[in-house]
C-alpha positions in Angstrom: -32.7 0.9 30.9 -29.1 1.6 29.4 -27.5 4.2 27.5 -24.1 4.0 26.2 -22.1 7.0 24.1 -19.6 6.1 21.5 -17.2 8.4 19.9 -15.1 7.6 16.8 -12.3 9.9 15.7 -10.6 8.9 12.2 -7.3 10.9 11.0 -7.5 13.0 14.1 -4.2 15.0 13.3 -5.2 15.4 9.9 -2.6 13.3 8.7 -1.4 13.3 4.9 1.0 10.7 4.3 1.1 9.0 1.0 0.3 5.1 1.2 1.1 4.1 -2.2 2.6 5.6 -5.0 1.8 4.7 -9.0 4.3 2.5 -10.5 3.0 1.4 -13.3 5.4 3.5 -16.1 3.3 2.2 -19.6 -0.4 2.5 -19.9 -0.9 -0.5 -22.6 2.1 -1.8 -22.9 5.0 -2.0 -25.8 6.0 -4.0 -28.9 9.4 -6.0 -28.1 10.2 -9.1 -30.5 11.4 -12.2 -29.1 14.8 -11.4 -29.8 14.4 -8.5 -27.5 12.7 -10.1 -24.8 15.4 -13.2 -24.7 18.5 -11.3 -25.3 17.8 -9.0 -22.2 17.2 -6.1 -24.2 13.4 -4.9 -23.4 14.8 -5.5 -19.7 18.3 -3.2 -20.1 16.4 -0.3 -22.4 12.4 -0.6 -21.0 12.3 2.5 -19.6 13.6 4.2 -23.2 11.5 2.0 -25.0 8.2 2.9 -23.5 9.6 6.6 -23.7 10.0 5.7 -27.3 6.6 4.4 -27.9 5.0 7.7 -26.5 2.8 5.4 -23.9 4.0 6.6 -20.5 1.7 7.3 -17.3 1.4 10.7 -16.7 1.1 9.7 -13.3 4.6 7.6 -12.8 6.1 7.5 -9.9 3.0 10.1 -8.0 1.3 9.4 -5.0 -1.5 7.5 -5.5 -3.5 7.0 -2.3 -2.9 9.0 0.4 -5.0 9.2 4.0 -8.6 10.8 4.0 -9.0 14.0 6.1 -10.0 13.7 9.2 -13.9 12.9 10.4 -15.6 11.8 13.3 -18.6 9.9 14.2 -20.9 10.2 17.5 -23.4 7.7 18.7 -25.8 6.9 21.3 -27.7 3.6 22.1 -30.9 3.5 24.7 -31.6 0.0 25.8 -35.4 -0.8 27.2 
């Protein structure tokens, strides 16, 4: 017979660090004609234009994801 203990500690200092923040500024995206796209214009005023359009993510430039609290896991194993 064996028995073995295992102990699992995840976040341990309760850790709160952002991983990833939301980047995505428009939610479905905005007209631009050809001309626009070509002559660098959507590229130079995106920002305005999407500002423009009243389509911006009210979560721009938030965190995201961020670390879950802290948990812990026990276990035991009996071998025969």
């Amino acid at each position: 017979s064996r028995a073995a203990i295992n102990l699992q500690l995840n976040n341990m200092t309760n850790t709160r660090t952002v991983q990833s923040d939301e980047m995505t500024l428009n939610l479905d995206g905005i007209y631009a004609t050809d001309a626009e796209i070509l002559g660098g214009t959507l590229a130079n005023n995106y920002t305005a234009m999407v500002i423009d359009a009243g389509d911006t993510n009210y979560g721009y430039n938030r965190w995201s994801t961020q670390f879950p609290p802290w948990s812990a896991r026990l276990g035991l194993k009996f071998s025969f």
